[in-house]
C-alpha positions as CSV (number, residue, x, y, z in Angstrom):
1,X,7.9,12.5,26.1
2,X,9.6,15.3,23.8
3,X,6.9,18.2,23.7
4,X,7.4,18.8,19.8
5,X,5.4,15.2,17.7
6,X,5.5,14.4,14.7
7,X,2.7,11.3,14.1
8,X,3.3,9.5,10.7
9,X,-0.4,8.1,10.4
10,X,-1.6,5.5,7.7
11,X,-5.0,6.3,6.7
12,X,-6.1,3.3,5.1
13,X,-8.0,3.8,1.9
14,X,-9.2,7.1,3.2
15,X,-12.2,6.5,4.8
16,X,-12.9,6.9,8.5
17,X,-14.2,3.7,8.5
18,X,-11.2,1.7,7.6
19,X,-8.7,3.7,9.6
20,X,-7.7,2.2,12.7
21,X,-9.0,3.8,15.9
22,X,-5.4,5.2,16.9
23,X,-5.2,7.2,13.6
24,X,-8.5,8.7,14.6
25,X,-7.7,9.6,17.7
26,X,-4.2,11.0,16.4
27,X,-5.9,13.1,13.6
28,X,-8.3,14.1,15.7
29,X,-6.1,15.7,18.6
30,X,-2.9,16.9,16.4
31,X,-2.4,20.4,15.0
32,X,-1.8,20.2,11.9
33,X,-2.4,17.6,9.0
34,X,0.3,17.1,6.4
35,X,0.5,15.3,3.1
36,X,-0.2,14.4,-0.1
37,X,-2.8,17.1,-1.8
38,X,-4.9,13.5,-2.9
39,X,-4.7,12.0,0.7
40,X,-5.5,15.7,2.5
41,X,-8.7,16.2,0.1
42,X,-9.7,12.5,1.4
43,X,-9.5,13.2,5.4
44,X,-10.7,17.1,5.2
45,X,-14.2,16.2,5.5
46,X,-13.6,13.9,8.7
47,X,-11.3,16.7,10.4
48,X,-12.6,19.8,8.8
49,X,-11.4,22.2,11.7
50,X,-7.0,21.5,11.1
51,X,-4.6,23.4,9.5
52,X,-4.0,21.6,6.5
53,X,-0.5,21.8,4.3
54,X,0.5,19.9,1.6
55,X,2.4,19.1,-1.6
56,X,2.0,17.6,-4.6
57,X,3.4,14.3,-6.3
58,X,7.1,14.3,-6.3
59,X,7.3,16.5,-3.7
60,X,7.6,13.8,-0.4
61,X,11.2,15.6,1.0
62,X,9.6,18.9,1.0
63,X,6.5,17.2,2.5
64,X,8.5,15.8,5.1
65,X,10.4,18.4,5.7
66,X,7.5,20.8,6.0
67,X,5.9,18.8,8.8
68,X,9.1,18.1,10.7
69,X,9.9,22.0,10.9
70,X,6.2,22.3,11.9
71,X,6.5,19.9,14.3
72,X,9.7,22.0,15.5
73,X,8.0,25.1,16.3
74,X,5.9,23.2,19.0
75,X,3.2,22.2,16.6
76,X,1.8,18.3,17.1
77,X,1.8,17.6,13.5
78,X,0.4,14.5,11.9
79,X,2.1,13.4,8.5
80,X,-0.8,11.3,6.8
81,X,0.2,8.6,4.2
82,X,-2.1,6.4,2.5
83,X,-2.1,2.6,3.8
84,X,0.5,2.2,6.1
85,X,2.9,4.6,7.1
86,X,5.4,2.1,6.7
87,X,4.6,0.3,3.7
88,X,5.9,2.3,0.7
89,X,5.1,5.1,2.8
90,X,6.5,8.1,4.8
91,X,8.4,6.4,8.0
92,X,11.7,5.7,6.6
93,X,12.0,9.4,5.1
94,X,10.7,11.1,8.5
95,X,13.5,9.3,10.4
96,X,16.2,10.1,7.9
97,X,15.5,13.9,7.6
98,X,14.5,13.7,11.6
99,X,17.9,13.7,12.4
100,X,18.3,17.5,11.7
101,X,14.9,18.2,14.3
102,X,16.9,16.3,17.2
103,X,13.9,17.9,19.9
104,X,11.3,16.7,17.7
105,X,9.7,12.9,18.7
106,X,8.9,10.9,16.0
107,X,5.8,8.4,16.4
108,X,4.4,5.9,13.3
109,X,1.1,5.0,13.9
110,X,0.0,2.3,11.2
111,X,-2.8,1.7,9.5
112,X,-4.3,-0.8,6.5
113,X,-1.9,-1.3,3.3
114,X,-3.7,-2.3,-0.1
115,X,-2.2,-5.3,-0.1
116,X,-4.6,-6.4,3.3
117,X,-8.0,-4.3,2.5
118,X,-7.7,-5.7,-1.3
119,X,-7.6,-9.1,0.1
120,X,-10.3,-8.6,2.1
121,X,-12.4,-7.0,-1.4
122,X,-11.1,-10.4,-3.3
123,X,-11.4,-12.8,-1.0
124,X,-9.0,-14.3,0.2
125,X,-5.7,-14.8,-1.5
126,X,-3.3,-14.0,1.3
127,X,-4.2,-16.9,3.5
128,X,-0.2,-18.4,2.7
129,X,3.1,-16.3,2.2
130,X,3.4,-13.6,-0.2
131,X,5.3,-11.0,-1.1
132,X,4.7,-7.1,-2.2
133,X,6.6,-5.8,-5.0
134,X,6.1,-2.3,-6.3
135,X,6.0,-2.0,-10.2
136,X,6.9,2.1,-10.1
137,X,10.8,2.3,-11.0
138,X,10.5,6.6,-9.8
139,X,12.9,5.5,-7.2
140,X,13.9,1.9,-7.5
141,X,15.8,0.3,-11.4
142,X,13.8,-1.3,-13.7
143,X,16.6,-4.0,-13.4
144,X,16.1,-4.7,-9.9
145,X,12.3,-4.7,-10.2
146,X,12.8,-7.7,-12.8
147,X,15.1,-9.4,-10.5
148,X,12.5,-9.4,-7.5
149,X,9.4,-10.3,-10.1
150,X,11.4,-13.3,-11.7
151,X,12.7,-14.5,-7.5
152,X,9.2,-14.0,-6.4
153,X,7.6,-16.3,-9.5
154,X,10.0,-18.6,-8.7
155,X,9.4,-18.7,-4.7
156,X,5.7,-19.8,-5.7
157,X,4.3,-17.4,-3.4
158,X,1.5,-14.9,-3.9
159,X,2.5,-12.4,-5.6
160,X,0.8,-8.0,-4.8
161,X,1.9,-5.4,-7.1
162,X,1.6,-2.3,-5.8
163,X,1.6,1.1,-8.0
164,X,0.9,-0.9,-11.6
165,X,0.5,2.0,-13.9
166,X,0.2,5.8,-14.4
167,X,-0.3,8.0,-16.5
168,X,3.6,8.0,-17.5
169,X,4.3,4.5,-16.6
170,X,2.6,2.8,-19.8
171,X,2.7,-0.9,-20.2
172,X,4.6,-1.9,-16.7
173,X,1.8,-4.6,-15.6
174,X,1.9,-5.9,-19.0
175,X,5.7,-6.2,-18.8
176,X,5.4,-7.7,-15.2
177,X,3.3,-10.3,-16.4
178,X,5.7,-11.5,-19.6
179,X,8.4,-11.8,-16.6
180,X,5.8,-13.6,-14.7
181,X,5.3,-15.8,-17.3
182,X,8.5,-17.2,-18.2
183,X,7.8,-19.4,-14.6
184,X,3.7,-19.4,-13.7
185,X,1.3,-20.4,-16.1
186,X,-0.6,-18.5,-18.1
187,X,-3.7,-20.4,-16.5
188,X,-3.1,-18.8,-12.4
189,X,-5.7,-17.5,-10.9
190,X,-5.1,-13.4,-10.4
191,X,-7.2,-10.0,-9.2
192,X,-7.5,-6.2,-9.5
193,X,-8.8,-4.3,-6.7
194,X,-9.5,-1.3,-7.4
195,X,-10.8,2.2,-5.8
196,X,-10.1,0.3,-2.5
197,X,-12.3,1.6,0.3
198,X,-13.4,5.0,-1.7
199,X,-16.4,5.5,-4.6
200,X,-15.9,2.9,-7.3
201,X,-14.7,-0.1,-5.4
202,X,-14.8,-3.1,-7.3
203,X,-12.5,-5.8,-8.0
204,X,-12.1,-8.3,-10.9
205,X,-10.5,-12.4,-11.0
206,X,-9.3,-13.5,-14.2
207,X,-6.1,-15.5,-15.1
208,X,-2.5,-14.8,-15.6
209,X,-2.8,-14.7,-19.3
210,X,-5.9,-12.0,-18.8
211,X,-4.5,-9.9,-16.4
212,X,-1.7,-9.4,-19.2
213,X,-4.3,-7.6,-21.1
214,X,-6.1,-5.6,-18.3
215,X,-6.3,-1.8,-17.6
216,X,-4.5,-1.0,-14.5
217,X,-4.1,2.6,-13.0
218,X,-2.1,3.9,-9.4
219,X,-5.3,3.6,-7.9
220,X,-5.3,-0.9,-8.2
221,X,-3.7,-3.2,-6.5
222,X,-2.5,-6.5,-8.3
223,X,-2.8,-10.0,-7.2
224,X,-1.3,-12.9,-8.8
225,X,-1.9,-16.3,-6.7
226,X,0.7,-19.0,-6.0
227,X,-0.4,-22.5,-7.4
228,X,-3.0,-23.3,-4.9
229,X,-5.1,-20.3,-5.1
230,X,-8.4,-20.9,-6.8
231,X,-11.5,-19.2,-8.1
232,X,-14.3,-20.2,-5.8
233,X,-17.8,-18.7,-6.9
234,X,-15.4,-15.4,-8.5
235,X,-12.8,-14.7,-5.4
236,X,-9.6,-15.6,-4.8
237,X,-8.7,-18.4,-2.7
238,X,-5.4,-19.6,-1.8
239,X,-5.0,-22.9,0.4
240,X,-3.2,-23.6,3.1
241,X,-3.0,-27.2,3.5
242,X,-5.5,-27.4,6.3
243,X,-7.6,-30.3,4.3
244,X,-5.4,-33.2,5.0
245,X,-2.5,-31.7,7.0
246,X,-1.1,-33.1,9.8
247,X,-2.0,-31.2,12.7
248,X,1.0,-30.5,14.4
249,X,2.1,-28.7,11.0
250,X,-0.6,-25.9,11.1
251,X,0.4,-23.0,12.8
């Protein structure tokens, strides 16, 4: 094993609770902790006693960068990202830019996307195939956002949004929805979760039609069921054929 690490860690929500016990023990025995200033703030009070660096939104190169040259003086550096590392995460980036730190080993430990701890907050909506589509078009066309939105509709498959709105990204779940519509009714059974795993944790069902209307923020994650998924007693429920199915076709 190279003596100069670099750990890409996915912290979950942000609480100790719901990170996995290899993050823990990463963040725990590394150096330094690097990230987002939001994410950094949300694992101080767990590993008060690290040097912390960090950067701002917009600023995930010189993040990476930072911890890879850290990592490079003979620092075991931990680059933090919330969920997974490799889910709309850090991973991809810290093997790109890694090729300039050849003596540095890269490690990706993963941890819980939104997509898995807001199912758990719904219900449970993810019990059949779905797919994860990201509604922020910072670094990926507005175009090709529609395109995946209109294939996924049409695939009937559940259907997670991830990063719905900001503060400069008015009106995207609203838009996502009108391209939802032209194929699901306006009758399917969706959820918010929001605040996942952190103070204000709640989490809303509604329909298609409702979810439209709703407020949404960079802090929710959006789900928008296939045409099984029902409201049970207010969660989400999608079936799986288990009622009914021949047995040798459950897997």
């Amino acid at each position: 094993m190279k003596s100069k690490k670099l750990w890409v860690v996915g912290i979950g929500p942000g609480s100790k609770e719901n990170m996995t016990l290899r993050a823990i023990d990463v963040l725990e025995s590394c150096d330094i902790i690097c990230g987002y200033t939001v994410y950094c703030d949300l694992v101080k009070p767990y590993f008060p006693n690290k040097e912390y660096l960090s950067t701002p939104m917009m600023g995930e190169e010189k993040r990476v960068a930072m911890a890879l040259q850290k990592a490079d003086e003979g620092n075991h550096v931990a680059l933090i990202c919330s969920g997974d590392a490799g889910v709309y995460g850090m991973s991809g980036l810290s093997y790109e830019l890694g090729r300039d730190f050849p003596e540095v080993e890269i490690e990706v430990v993963p941890g819980v996307t939104a997509a898995i701890s807001g199912a758990a907050i719904l219900g449970a909506p993810l019990i059949h195939d779905f797919s994860v589509i990201s509604l922020s078009d910072r670094l990926t066309s507005m175009e090709l956002i529609e395109k995946r939105l209109r294939a996924a509709a049409g695939s009937d498959m559940v259907i997670v949004l991830y990063n719905p709105e900001s503060r400069s990204r008015k009106g995207y779940l609203s838009h996502a929805c009108d391209i939802l519509l032209e194929t699901i009714p306006g009758d399917r059974v969706c959820g918010i979760a929001r605040n996942i795993g952190r103070d204000g944790q709640r989490y809303e069902v509604m329909k298609l039609l409702e979810l439209k209307d709703a407020d949404a923020d960079m802090f929710c994650t959006v789900f928008i069921g296939n045409s099984s998924t029902k409201n049970i007693s207010d969660v989400m429920v999608t079936a799986r054929g288990y009622r009914g199915e021949k047995s040798e076709n459950v897997r």
